[in-house]
C-alpha positions in Angstrom: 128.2 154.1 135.2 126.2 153.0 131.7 126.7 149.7 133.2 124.8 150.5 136.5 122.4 152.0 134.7 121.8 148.8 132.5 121.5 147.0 135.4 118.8 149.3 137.2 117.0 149.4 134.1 116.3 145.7 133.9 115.4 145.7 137.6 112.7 148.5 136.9 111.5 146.5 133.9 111.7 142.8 135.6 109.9 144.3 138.5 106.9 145.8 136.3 106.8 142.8 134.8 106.3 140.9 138.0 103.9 143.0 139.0 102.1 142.7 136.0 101.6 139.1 136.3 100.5 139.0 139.8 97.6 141.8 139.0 96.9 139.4 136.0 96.8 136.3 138.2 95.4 138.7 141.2 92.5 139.3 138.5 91.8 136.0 137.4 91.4 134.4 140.9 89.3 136.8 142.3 87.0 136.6 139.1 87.3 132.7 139.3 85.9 133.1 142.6 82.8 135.5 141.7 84.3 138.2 143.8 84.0 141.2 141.5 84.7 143.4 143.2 88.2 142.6 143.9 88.8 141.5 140.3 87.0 145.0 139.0 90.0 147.0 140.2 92.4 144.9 139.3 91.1 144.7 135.7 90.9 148.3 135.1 94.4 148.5 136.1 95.1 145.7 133.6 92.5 147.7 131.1 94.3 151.1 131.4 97.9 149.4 130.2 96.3 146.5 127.2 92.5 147.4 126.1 92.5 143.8 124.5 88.9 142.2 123.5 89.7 139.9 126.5 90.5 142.5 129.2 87.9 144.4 128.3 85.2 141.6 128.4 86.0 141.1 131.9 86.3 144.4 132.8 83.3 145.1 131.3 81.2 141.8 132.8 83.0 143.1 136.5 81.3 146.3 136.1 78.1 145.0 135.3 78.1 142.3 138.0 79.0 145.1 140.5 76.2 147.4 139.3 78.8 150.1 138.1 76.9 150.9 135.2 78.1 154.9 134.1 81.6 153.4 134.0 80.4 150.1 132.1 78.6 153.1 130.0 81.5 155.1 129.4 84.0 151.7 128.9 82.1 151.0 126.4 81.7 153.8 124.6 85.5 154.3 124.7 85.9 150.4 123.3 83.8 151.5 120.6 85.3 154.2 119.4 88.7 153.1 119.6 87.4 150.0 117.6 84.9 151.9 115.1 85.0 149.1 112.7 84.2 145.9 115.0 80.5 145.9 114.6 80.5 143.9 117.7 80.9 146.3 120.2 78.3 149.1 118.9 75.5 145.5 118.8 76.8 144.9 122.6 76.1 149.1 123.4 72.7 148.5 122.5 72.3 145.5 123.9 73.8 147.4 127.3 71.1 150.1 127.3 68.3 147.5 126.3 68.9 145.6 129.7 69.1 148.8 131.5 65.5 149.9 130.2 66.9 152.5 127.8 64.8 151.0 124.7 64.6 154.1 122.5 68.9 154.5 122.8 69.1 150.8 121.8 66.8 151.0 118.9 68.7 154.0 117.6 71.8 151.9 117.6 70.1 149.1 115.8 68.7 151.4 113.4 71.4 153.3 112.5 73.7 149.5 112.1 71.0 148.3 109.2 70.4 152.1 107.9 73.9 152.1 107.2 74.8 148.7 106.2 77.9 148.8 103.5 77.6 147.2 99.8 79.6 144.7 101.2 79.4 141.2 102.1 81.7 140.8 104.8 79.9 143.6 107.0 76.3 142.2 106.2 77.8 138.9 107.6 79.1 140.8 110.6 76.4 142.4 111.6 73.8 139.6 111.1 76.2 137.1 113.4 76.4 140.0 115.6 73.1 139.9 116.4 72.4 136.3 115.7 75.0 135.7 118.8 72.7 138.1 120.9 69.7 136.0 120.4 68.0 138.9 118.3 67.0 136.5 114.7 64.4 139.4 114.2 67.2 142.1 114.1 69.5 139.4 112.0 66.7 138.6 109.9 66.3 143.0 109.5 70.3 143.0 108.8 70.6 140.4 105.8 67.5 141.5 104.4 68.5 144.9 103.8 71.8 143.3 102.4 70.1 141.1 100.1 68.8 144.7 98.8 72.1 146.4 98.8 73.8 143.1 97.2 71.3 142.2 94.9 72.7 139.4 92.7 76.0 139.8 93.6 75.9 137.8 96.4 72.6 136.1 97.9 73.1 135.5 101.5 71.3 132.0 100.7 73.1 130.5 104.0 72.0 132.8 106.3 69.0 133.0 105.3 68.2 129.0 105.6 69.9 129.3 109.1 67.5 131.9 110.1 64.2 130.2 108.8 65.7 126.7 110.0 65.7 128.2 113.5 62.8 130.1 113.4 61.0 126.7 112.2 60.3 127.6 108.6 61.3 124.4 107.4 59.5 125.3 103.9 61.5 128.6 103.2 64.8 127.2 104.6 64.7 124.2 101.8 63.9 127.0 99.6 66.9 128.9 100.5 69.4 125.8 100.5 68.1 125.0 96.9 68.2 128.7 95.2 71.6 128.6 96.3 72.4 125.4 94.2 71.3 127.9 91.4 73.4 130.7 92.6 76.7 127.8 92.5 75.8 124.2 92.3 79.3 123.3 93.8 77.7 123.9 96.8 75.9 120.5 97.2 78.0 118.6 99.1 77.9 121.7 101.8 74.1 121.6 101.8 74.1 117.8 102.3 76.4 118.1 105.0 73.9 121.0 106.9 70.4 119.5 105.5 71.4 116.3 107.2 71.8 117.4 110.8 68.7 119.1 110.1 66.8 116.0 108.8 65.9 112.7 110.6 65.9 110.2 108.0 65.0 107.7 110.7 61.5 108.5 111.2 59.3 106.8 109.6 57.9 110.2 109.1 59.2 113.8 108.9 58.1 116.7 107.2 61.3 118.4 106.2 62.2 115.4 104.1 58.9 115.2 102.6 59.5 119.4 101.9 62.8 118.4 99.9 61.7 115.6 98.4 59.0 117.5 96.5 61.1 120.8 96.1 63.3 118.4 94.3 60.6 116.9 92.4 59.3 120.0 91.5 62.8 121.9 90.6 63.1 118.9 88.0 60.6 119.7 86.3 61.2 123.1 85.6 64.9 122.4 85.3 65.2 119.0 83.6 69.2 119.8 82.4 70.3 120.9 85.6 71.9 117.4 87.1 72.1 119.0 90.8 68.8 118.9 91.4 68.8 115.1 90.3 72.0 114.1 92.5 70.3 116.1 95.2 67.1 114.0 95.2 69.4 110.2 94.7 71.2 111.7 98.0 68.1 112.4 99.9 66.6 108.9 99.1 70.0 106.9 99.9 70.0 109.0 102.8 66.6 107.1 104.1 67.4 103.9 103.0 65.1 103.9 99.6 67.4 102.7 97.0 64.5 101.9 94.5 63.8 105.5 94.0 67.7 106.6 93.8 67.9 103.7 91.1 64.9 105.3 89.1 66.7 108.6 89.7 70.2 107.7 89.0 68.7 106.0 85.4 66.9 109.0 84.2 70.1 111.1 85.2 72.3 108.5 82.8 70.0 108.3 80.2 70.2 112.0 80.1 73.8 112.8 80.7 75.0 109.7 78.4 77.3 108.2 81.3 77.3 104.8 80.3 75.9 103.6 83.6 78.9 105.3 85.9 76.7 106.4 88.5 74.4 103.1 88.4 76.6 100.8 88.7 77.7 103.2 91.8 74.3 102.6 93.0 74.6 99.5 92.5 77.8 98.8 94.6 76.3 101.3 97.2 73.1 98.4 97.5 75.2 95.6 98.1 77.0 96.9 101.2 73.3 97.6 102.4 72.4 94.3 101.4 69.4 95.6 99.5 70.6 92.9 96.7 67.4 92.9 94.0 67.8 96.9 93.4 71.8 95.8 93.4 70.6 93.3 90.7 68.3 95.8 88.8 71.0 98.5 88.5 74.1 95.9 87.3 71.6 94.6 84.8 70.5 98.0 83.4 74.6 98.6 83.0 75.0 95.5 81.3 72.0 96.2 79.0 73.6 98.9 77.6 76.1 97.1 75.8 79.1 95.0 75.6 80.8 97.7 74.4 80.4 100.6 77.0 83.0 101.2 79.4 81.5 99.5 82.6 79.8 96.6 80.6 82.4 93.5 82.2 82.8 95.4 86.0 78.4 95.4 86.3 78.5 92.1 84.5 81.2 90.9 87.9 79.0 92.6 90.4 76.2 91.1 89.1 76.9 87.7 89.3 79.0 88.3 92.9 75.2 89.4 93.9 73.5 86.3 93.2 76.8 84.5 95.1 76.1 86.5 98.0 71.8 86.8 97.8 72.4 82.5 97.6 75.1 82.5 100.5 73.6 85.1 102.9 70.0 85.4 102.7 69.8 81.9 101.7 66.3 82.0 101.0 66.3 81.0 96.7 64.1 78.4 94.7 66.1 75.3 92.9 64.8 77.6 89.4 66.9 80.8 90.8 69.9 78.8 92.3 70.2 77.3 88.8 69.5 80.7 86.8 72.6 81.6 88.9 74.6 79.0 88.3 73.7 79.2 83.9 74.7 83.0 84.8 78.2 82.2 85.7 78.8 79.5 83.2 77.8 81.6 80.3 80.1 84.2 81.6 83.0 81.7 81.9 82.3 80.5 78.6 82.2 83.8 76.9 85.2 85.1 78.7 87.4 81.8 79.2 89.1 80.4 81.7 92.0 82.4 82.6 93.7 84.3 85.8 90.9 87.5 85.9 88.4 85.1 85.9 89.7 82.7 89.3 87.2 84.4 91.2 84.1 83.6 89.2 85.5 80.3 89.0 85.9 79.9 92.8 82.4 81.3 93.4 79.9 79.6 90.7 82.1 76.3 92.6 81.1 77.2 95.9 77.1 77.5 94.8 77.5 73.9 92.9 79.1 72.2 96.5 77.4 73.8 99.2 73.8 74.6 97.5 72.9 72.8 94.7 74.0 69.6 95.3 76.8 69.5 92.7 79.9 68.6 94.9 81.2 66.6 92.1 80.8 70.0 88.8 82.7 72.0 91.6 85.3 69.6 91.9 85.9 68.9 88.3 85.6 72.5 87.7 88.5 73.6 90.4 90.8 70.7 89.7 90.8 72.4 86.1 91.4 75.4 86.9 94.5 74.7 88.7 96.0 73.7 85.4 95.6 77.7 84.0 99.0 79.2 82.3 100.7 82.1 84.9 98.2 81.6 87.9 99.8 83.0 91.1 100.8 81.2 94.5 97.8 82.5 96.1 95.3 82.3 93.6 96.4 78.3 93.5 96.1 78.5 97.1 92.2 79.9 96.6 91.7 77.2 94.4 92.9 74.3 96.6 91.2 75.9 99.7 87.9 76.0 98.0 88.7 72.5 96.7 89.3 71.3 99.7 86.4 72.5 101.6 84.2 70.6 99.1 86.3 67.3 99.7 85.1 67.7 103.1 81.6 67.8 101.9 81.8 65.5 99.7 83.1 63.4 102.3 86.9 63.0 101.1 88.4 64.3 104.4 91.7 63.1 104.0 92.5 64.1 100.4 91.5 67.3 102.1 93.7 67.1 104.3 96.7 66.7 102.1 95.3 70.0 100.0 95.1 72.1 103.1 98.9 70.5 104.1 100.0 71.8 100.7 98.6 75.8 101.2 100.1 75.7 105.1 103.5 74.3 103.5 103.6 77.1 100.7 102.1 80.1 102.6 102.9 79.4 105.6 103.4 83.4 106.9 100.0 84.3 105.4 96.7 84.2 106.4 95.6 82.1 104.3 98.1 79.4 105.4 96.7 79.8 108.8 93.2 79.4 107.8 94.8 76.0 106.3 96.0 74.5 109.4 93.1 75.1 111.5 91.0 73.8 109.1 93.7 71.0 108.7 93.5 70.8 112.7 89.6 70.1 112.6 90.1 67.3 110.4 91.9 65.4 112.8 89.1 66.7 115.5 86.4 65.2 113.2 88.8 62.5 113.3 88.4 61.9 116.5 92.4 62.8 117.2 91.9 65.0 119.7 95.5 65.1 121.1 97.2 65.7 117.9 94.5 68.6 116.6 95.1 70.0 120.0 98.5 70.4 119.7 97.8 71.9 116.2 95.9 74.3 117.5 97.8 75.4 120.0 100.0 77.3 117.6 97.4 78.6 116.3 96.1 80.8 118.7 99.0 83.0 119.0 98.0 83.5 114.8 98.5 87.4 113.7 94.9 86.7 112.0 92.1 87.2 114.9 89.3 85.6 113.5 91.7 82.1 113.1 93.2 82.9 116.3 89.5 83.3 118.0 88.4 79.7 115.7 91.4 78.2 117.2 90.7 79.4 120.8 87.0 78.1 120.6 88.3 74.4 119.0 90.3 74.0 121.4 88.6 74.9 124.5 85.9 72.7 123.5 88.1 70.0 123.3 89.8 70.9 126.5 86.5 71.0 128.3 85.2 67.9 127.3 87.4 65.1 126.3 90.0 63.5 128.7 87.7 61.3 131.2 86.9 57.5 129.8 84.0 58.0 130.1 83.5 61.5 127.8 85.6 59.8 125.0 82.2 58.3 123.3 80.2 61.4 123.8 83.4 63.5 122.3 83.4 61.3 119.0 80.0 61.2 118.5 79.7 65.0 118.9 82.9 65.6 116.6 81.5 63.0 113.6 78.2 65.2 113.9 80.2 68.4 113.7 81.2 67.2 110.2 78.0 65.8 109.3 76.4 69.1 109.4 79.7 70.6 107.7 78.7 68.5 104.8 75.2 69.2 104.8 73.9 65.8 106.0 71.5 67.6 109.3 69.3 64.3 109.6 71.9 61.7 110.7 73.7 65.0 112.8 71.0 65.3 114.9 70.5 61.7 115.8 74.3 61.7 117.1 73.4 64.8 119.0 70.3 63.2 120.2 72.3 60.2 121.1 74.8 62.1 123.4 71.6 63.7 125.1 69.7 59.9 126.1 73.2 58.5 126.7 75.0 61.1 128.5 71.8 63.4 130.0 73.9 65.5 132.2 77.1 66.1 129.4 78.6 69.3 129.3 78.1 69.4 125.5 74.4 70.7 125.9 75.2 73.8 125.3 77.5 73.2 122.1 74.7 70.3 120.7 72.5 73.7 120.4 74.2 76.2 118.9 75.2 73.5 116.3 71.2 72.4 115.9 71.1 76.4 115.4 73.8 76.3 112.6 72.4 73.7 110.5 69.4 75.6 110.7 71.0 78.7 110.0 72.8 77.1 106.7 69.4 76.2 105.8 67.5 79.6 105.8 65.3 78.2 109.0 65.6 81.2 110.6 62.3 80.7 113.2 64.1 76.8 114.3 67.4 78.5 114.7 66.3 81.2 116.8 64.6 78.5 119.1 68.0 76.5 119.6 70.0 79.9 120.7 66.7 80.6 123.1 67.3 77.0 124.5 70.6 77.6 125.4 69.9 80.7 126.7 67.5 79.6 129.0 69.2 76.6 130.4 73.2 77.5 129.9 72.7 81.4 130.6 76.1 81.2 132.7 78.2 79.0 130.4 80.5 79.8 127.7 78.5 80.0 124.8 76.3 82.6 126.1 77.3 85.5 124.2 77.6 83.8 121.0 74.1 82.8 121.3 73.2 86.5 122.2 75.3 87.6 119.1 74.0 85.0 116.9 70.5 86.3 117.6 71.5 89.6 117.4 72.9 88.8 113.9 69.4 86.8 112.7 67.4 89.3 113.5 69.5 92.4 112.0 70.7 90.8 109.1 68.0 87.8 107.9 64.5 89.0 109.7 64.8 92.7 109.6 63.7 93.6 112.7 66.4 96.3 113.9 65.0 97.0 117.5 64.8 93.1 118.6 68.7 93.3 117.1 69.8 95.7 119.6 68.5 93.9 122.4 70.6 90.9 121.9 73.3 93.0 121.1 73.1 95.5 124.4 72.4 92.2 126.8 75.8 90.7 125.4 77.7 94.1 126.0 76.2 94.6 129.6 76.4 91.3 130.9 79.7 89.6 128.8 81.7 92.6 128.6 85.2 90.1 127.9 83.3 88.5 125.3 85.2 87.7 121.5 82.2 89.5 119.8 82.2 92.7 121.8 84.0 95.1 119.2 81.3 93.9 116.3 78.8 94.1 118.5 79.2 97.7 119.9 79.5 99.1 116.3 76.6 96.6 115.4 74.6 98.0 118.3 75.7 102.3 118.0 74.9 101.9 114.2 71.3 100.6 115.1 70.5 103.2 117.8 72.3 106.2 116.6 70.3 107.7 119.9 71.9 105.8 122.3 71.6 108.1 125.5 75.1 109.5 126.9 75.3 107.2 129.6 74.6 104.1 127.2 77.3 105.7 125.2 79.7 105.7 128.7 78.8 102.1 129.1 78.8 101.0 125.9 
């Protein structure tokens, strides 16, 4: 008998259950399907057996959209009470008799919410996102006010008062708010940063918010010299548009003050370099090194210092023979005050690389290399550094084979690295310049299976060019001549480059190489700092070879000049969003898709799609 029971018992239940779920799913299709009527009864069923915020809300919204509005009354009043502490529903009560013309009831209720607002934060909150949710800032604006009364110090409802003011377009009073709450708890900063700069365009070239902050800042300095926020504030806010010269003036005053012994300068400083703004880089690793040998960050500006001059000489390329030899007096006075050793391979390998490739001093860099390969205890890949640099400036210098047996040497010892990779390509083009084409071929075959993608990509482009255009008798003389003028301009020597180009163009007028005589006219350019002649050879090519190969890395190329060398941004992006839409297999699209989002942060969605 008990067990017949059991059993009818779990029927009963499984079969309210069931029908629980088919007036849920009843509900929800009905109500999917804007027929409220339907879904109203089902939901007050489902409302009668779980008043949940959910069941309710749809209830509620059935009610309304049916016109039922003495039971959306009276559901409401009943949610209310049962839930006398959820601020929510009595802001939604007067909202409910607001759209039903009952002004005076809904004022009552808004009234009688601020009149008797708790001392305590969390309901002040409540109440104020209650009504911010509703759309009603003035009634928001009423709420935290009246809290800022009951609270007093205790807690300042800063935030919600900056959201308000923000919205309601009070830039001046929002800053205000944001920067009284650094006095209230300056731990906050990083917070405010985060909110101030969605609120901020620090791409205009004009905006009055960050002119407002800027001389709140200014201003909250001067009354409050010892407070640091307000200083770390103002260095964020000019990083933030990009004027480093004024966060270095900033960032000094805060040192001298806080006695950091340049830590936040030679931040700065580091911060410069990645934006390639190198003189303020140079300004704040000298001010570090100024302070002494004996402070704590003395040797790391002193490194960064001189890696800026390596990298204002090898990237902007644009230096006077008095600067490119200040530079080079720079890293030998370091190397002779800190010797020779392990730590200081790559100063060694740098102040090298300026005395081969830019001040005519193939033969110091040589000397200087072939020394340091003799220092006590240096590791297998820091000899491997050495030789690779050292073999690069055999090439210059015109040695090719001794560089090849140098590059022979790294491949044979690192063989599984990167680096020894980067040897045998560059052992593979000296059989190219060579004029070997089979053997560097078959070289560089390996290669492009290469774990390392910028080797595997060099490799691809070597070889394709050889593929392309050597094999027929008579493309064997315009091949050699092309490859000994691909070395000439690897060792600097443009002139005599150009007449082999030039040759291949009277000889051979209709040779496939047109297009890879002009982006190597553009190089030599480029390694010159002729930005205006290189530009010219990619727009050659461009305009005649718009369908072959080298397309795209004439687009990026250009794309690169212009970002990186002439500053103009906008003609950047162009380059970059012509070699997206129309090369969209092309090696440089990753680079230049971030290249091109960075630029136009505003990219429009279906850019972004695209893109």
């Amino acid at each position: 008998m008990k067990f017949l029971l059991g059993i009818v018992f779990i029927w009963i239940s499984s079969f309210s259950f069931a029908q629980g779920e088919t007036d849920q799913q009843l509900a929800q299709h009905y109500y999917s399907n804007g027929d409220f009527e339907k879904a109203k009864m089902y939901y007050a069923k489902i409302y009668d057996k779980d008043p949940s915020k959910f069941n309710f809300n749809r209830y509620f919204d059935c009610l309304n959209q049916t016109g039922d509005t003495k039971e959306a009354e009276k559901v409401l009043k009943k949610q209310s009470s049962a839930n006398r502490y959820d601020i929510e529903y009595k802001v939604l009560l007067g909202q409910f008799y607001e759209d039903n013309k009952e002004i005076d009831k809904a004022q009552k209720i808004y009234d009688d919410l601020i009149d008797n607002l708790e001392t305590d934060p969390a309901s002040i909150i409540a109440l104020y996102n209650a009504f911010k949710s509703k759309g009603r800032n003035d009634l928001a604006f009423s709420s935290i006010e009246k809290g800022r009364k009951l609270l007093k110090d205790g807690y300042p409802l800063h935030f919600q008062f900056a959201e308000l003011y923000g919205a309601m377009g009070q830039t001046e009073k929002m800053i205000g708010e944001y920067l009284d709450l650094l006095d209230f708890q300056s731990s906050y900063a990083s917070t405010i940063q985060t909110v101030l700069a969605r609120q901020i365009d620090f791409t205009a070239s004009e905006s009055k918010e960050y002119d407002f902050l800027k001389n709140a800042l200014l201003e909250r300095i001067q009354k409050k010299p010892n407070e640091s926020v307000y200083s770390e504030m103002l260095v964020w806010l000019f990083i933030q548009k990009k004027n480093f010269t004024g966060a270095l003036v900033q960032v000094q005053a805060m040192d001298k003050r806080l006695g950091e012994q340049g830590r936040a300068v030679l931040e700065l400083g580091k911060m410069c370099v990645e934006n390639k703004e190198y003189e303020t880089a140079r300004k704040a690793f000298k001010y570090v090194t100024t302070l002494g040998d004996d402070k704590m960050y003395y040797y790391q500006a002193e490194n960064a210092l001189l890696n800026t001059r390596f990298l204002e000489v090898t990237t902007n390329r644009n230096y006077s023979a008095e600067e490119l030899q200040t530079t080079i007096s720079e890293y030998q006075t370091t190397l002779l005050r800190v010797g020779k050793k392990r730590s200081s391979i790559p100063l060694i390998i740098e102040l090298s690389h300026i005395q081969a490739f830019y001040a005519n001093q193939a033969t110091e860099g040589i000397s200087l290399l072939t020394e340091a390969l003799l220092i006590p205890g240096i590791t297998d890949m820091q000899k491997a550094e050495l030789k690779m640099q050292l073999a690069d400036i055999q090439v210059l210098h015109g040695d090719i084979w001794e560089a090849s047996l140098l590059y022979m040497q790294i491949e044979s010892e690192l063989k599984f690295e990167p680096i020894g990779h980067e040897a045998k390509f560059k052992n593979a083009r000296i059989f190219y310049y060579d004029g070997e084409f089979d053997f560097a071929q078959s070289q560089l075959g390996v290669l492009k299976e290469s774990t390392s993608k910028l080797i595997a990509n060099d490799a691809l482009k070597l070889s394709i060019l050889i593929t392309d255009n050597f094999g027929l008798d008579s493309n064997y003389q315009a091949m050699t001549w092309f490859a000994n003028g691909d070395l000439l301009i690897e060792q600097h020597r443009y002139t005599e480059a150009f007449i082999l180009f030039d040759s291949i163009i009277a000889t051979f007028p209709y040779h496939s190489l047109g297009d890879e005589i002009l982006i190597r006219k553009s190089k030599a350019m480029q390694l010159q700092g002729d930005w205006t002649k290189a530009i010219s050879f990619l727009e050659e090519l461009l305009k005649y070879y718009k369908e072959d190969i080298l397309a795209d890395d004439a687009l990026f190329q250009l794309g690169d000049i212009y970002e990186n060398h002439l500053n103009d941004k906008e003609k950047a992006s162009e380059f970059y969003k012509t070699l997206l839409f129309d090369f969209k297999g092309s090696l440089h699209s990753v680079e230049a898709r971030k290249r091109y989002r960075s630029i136009r942060g505003d990219a429009s969605d279906e850019e972004k799609d695209d893109l």
